[in-house]
BALUM-975345 format. One record per residue (C-alpha): residue in three letters; z, y, x. Coordinates in pm, whole numbers, padded with zeros to 5 digits, always signed. Each point is the difference from the previous one (the first is absolute). Example, Ala and Ser with C-alpha at 12.3 -4.5 7.8 and 13.67 -1.06 7.14 Angstrom:
2
ALA+00780-00450+01230/SER-00066+00344+00137/
//
This chain:
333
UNK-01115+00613-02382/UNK+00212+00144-00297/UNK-00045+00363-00044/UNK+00400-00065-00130/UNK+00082-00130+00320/UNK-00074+00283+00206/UNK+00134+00227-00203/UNK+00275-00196-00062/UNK+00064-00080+00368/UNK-00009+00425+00054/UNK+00244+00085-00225/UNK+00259-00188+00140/UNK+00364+00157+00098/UNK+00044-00061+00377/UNK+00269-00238-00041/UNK-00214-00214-00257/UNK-00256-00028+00242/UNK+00190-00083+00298/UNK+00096-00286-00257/UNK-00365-00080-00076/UNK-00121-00002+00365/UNK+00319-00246+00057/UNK-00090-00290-00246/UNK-00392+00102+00119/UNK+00140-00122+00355/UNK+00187-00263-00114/UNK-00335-00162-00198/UNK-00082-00048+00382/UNK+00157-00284+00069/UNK-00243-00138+00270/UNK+00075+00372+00215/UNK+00350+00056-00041/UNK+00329-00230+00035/UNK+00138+00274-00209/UNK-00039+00371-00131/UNK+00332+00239-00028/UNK-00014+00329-00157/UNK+00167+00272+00170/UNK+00105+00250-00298/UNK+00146+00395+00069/UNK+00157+00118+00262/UNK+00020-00146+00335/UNK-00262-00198-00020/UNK-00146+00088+00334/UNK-00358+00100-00110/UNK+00011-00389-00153/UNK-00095-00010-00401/UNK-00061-00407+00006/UNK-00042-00215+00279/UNK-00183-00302+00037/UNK+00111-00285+00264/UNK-00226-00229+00146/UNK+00276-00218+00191/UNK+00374-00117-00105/UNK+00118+00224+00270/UNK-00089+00282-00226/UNK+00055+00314+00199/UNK+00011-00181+00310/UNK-00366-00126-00043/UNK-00313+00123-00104/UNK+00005+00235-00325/UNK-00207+00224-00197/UNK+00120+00352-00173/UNK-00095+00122-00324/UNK+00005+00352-00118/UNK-00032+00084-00315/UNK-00134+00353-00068/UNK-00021+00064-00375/UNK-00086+00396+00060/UNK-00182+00266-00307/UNK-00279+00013+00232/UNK-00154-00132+00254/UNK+00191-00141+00344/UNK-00069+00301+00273/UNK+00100-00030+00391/UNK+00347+00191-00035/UNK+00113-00320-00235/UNK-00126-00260+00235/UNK+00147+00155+00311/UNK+00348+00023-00083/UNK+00003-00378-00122/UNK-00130-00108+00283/UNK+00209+00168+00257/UNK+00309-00131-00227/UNK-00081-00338+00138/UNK-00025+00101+00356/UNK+00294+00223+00021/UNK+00207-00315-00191/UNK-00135-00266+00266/UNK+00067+00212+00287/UNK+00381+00076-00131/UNK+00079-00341-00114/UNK-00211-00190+00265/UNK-00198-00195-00378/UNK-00338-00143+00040/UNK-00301+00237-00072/UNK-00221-00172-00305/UNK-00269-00204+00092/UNK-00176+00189-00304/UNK+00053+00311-00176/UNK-00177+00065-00372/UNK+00038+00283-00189/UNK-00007-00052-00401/UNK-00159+00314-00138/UNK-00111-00051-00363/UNK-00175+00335+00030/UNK-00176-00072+00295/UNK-00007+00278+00308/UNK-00127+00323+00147/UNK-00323-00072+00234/UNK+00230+00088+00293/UNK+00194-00301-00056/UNK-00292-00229-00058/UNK-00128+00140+00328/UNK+00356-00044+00163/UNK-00009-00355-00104/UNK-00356-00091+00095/UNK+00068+00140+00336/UNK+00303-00153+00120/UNK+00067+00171+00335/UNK-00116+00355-00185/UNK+00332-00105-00256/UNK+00198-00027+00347/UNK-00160+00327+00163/UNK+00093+00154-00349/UNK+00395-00110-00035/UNK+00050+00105+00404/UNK-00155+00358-00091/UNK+00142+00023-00354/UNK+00356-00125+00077/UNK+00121+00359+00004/UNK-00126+00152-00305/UNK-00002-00324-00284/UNK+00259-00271+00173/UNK+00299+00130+00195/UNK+00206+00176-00249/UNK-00129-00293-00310/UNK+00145-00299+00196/UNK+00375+00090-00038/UNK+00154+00187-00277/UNK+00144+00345+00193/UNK-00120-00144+00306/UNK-00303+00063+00280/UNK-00116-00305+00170/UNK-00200+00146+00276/UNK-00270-00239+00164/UNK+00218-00182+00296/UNK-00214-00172+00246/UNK+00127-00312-00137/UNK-00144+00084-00341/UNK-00296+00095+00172/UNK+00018-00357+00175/UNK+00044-00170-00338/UNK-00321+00241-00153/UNK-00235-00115+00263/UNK+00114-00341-00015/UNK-00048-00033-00356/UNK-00388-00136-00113/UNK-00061+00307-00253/UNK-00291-00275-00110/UNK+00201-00229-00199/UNK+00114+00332-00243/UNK-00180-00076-00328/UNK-00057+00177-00353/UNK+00018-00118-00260/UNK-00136+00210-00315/UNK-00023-00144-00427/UNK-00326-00130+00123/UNK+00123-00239+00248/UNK+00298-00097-00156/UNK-00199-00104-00289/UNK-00262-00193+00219/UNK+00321-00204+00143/UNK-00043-00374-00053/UNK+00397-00030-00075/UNK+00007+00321-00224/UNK-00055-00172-00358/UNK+00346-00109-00010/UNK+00152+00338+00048/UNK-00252+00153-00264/UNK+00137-00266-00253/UNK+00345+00076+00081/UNK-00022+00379-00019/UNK-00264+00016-00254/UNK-00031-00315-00148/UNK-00353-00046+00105/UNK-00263-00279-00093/UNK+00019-00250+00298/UNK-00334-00126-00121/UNK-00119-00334-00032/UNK+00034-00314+00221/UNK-00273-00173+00129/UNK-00064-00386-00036/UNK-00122-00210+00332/UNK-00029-00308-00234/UNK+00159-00363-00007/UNK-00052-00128+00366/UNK-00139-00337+00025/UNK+00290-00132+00253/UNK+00378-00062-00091/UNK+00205+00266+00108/UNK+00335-00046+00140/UNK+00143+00237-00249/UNK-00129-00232-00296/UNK+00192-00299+00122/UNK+00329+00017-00262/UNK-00207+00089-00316/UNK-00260-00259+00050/UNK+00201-00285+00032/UNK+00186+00101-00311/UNK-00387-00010-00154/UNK-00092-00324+00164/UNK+00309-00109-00136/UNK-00107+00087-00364/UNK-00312-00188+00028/UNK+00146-00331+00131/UNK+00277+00046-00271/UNK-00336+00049-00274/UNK-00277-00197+00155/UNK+00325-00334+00077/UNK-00169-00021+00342/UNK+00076+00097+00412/UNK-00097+00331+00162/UNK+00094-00037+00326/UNK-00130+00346+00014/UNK-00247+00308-00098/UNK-00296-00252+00139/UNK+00051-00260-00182/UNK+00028+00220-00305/UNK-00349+00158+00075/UNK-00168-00354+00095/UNK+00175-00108-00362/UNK-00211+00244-00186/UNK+00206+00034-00323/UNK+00192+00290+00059/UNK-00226+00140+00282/UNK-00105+00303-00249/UNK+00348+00052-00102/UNK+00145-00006+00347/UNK-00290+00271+00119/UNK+00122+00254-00265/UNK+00378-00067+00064/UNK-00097+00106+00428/UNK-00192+00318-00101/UNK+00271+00145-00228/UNK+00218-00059+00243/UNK-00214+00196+00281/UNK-00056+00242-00287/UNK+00381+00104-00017/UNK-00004-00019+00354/UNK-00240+00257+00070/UNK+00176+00205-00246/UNK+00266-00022+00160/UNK-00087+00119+00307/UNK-00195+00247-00067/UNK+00302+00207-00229/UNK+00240-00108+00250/UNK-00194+00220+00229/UNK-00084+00249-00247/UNK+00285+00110-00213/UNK+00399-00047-00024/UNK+00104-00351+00086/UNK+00207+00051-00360/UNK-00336+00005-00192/UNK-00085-00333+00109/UNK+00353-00110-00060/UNK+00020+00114-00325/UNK-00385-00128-00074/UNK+00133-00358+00092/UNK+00311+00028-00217/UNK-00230+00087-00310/UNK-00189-00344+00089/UNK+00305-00193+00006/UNK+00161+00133-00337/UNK-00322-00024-00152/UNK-00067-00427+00067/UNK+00362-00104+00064/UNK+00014-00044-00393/UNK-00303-00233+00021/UNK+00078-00144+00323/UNK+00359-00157-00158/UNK-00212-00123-00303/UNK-00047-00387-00038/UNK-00281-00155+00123/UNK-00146-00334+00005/UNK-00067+00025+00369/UNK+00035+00225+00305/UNK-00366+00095-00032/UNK+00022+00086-00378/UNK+00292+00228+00145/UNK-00224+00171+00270/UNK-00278+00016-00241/UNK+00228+00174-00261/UNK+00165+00241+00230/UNK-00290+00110+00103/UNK-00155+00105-00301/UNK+00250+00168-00086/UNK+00021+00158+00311/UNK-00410+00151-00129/UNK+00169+00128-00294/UNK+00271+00236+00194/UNK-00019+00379-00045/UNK+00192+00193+00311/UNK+00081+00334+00051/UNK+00008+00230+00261/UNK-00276+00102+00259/UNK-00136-00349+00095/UNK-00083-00063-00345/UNK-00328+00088+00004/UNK-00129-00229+00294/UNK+00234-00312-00126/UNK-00315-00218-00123/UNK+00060-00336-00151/UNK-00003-00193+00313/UNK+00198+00207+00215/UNK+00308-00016-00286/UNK-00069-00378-00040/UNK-00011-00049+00354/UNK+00380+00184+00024/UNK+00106-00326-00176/UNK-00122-00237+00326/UNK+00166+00277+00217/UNK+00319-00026-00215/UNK-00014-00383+00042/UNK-00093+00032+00340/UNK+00297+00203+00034/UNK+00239-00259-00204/UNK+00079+00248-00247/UNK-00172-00192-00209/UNK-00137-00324+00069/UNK-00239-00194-00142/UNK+00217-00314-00069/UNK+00342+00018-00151/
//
């Protein structure tokens, strides 16, 4: 954890990190159909919003409030967010969030961290407090006394799904590194090989052929398939290498798909192509004198930007299989 990031993370305006805990959300594709940030006024005690159904509003959701405060977060700023939500549900007749989390960089007062490890203290506490911190902060020029209907909606509400979030935990988030390279162009680290699998994989199917295809066209004989080139023995050594650059690229691919902007990896892959199409429209004597060629020169490629670093040889060799796999560009012309 970057001694940057949490300073970097606490010093941001209010409206920057609403923005930040938005793509944060949004790097959660697995919990939420979609995120929405709610932005000034009228925004119902709502900064972003997380859905976890299509029907949005109308299903399941979770609230995010984002508390970027000098100090740290006390009961009288808790209280009044939360009774926002209330007195908004019981006006408009909207859902109550299946989970509330408050985003304070700073962290909070003991008397929240007690409030939220005690969930039906934090209800005893927003009945007795409504008064003094929520009635007159819920409605600009307005007191919203408690109703027994907001009461209702109070002890309805499970107080244990509200969640903090301090620099800590947002830092120990497995979907944060993404956001940290956006706002503060952090290192996403390096990707981790699982090795060249011994079976075929599905995935492999359009790249391969174009190989097997090379070695017929070289070796003037049949390959009905990848067996038959393995049982041939020629190219068995050369076919090996071709698979684990491929997985190599692979595995780099996932990993900084999940880790950074989906832009970096773009822009790594366009750097790959520039930098063998030159050698890939060269004449060869074969298709497997092009492979061979592209290839190298795909070891001698310099990129930029912040993949750079983990872009071994086989991983940028191993873009020139995806490229083929992809038809940008194939093998045989």
């Amino acid at each position: 954890m970057s001694t940057d990031h949490v300073r970097g993370i606490q010093t941001l305006r209010p409206n920057e990190l609403e923005l930040f805990v938005d793509h944060w959300m949004s790097n959660k594709a697995k919990a939420y159909s979609a995120t929405q940030v709610w932005a000034g006024t009228g925004d119902k005690g709502r900064d972003v919003v997380g859905f976890l159904s299509p029907q949005r509003f109308e299903g399941p959701w979770h609230l995010f409030q984002a508390k970027q405060l000098k100090s740290v977060l006390r009961m009288p700023d808790i209280l009044p967010e939360l009774a926002k939500v209330f007195h908004h549900a019981n006006r408009d007749g909207t859902s109550l969030p299946a989970a509330y989390h408050f985003i304070a960089p700073q962290g909070a007062a003991r008397a929240v961290l007690e409030g939220i490890g005690h969930p039906t203290r934090l209800r005893q506490t927003i009945i007795d407090q409504w008064d003094q911190n929520c009635a007159t902060k819920i409605v600009e020029r307005a007191t919203v006394p408690l109703t027994s209907e907001l009461l209702a909606l109070i002890q309805r509400f499970d107080f244990a799904s509200v969640y903090l979030f301090d620099v800590y935990a947002i830092l120990k988030d497995p979907h944060i590194r993404p956001t940290l390279v956006k706002f503060f162009g952090a290192d996403p680290g390096p990707y981790a090989s699982e090795g060249t699998p011994d079976a075929i994989a599905d995935v492999e199917e359009n790249y391969l052929a174009q190989i097997v295809q090379a070695y017929e066209e070289r070796a003037r004989a049949s390959f009905p398939d990848v067996a038959a080139v393995l049982a041939h023995g020629e190219f068995r050594e050369h076919l090996w290498e071709q698979r684990t650059r491929y997985f190599e690229a692979a595995y780099f691919k996932r990993h900084y798909r999940d880790n950074t902007l989906e832009q970096e990896l773009v822009d790594f892959g366009q750097q790959i192509y520039h930098g063998v199409v030159g050698a890939y429209r060269a004449s060869y004597p074969d298709t497997l004198a092009r492979i061979d060629g592209v290839t190298d020169r795909a070891a001698s490629v310099v990129p930029a930007g912040i993949l750079a670093p983990y872009a071994r040889v086989e991983v940028k060799q191993g873009f020139c299989h995806h490229l083929a796999n992809e038809g940008r560009l194939p093998w045989k012309r």
